[in-house]
N, C-alpha and C positions, 0 to 999 in steps of 0.2 A: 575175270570180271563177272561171267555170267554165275560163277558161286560164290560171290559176296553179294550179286544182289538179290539172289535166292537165299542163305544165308539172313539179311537184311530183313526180306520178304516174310521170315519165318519168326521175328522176333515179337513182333506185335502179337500173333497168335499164343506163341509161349507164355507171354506176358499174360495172355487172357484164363490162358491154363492154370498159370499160378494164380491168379485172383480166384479161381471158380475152387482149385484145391482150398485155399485162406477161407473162401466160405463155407465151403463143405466142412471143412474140422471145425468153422464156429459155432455151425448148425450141431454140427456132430457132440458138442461141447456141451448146449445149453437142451436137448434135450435128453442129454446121458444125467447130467448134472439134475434135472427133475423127477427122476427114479426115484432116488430116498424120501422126499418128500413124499412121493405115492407110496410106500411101501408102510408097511403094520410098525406100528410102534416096535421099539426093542427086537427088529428083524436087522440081517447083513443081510446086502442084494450084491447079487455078484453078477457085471452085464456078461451077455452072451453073443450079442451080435448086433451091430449096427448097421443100417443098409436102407437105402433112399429107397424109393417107393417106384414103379416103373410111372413114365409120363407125370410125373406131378414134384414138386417140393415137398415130399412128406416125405418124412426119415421115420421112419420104425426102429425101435430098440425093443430087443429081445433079453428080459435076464430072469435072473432066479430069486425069489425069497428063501431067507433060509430063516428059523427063526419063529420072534414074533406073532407066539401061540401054538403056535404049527409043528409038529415035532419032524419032517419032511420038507424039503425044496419043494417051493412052486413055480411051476413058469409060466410069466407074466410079459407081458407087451404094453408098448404104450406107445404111440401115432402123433409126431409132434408138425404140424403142416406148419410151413413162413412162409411169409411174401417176399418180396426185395430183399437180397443180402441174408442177413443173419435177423428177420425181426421174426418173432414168435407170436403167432397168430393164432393157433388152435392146439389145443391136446386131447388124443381121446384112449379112453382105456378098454378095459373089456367090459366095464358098465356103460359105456357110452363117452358122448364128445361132452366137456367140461364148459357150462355156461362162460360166459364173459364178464359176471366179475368173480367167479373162484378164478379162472385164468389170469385178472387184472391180482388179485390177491397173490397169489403164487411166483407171478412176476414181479410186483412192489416188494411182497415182504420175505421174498423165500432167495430167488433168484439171481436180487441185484445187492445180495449179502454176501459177506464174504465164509458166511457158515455152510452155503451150497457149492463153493468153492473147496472148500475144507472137505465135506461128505463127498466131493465126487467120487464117487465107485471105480473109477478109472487111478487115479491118484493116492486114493487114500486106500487100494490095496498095497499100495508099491511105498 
């Protein structure tokens, strides 16, 4: 009795576990998915690392330019901060954090396309 309703006890937390993983890969998703669009014309970027930020909702992605002028890989970063859930609030690069309408742009016309879908560096190596 008393390990079903420990058992029981524990399912709503699980539950919580799963929702926080579903956002984490959406957050994970949408700023891996903005890489190409920062990266030089006629470059391949190849990520390197993805990983939250301590104390805060920022996810930093770590990857490489290969390409795109440059006869050598470069390693580049980019700092994507949300608020609730999966919504994309800030991006900032090594020039700094991206005004609010290149951001609103990048979101409308880059993001909620299915060509960023298509470029993701994650998918469209495999």
């Amino acid at each position: 009795m008393r390990r079903a309703a420990f058992a029981l006890g524990l399912l709503p937390l699980l539950g919580l576990a799963a929702c926080e993983s579903s956002v984490d890969q959406q957050r994970a998703t949408i700023c891996r998915r903005l890489v190409p669009a920062l990266a030089p014309a006629d470059s391949t970027v190849r990520i390197l690392r993805i990983g939250a930020l301590r104390a805060s909702d920022d996810l930093q992605v770590d990857y490489a330019v290969i390409g795109g002028g440059s006869r050598s890989a470069r390693q580049r970063r980019v700092v994507c901060g949300f608020g609730p859930g999966a919504e994309l609030l800030g991006v900032s690069t090594e020039q700094g954090p991206m005004n609010g309408a290149a951001l609103y742009l990048l979101k409308r016309y880059y993001l909620d396309t299915p060509e960023a879908a298509a470029d993701d560096p994650v998918t469209a190596a495999h």
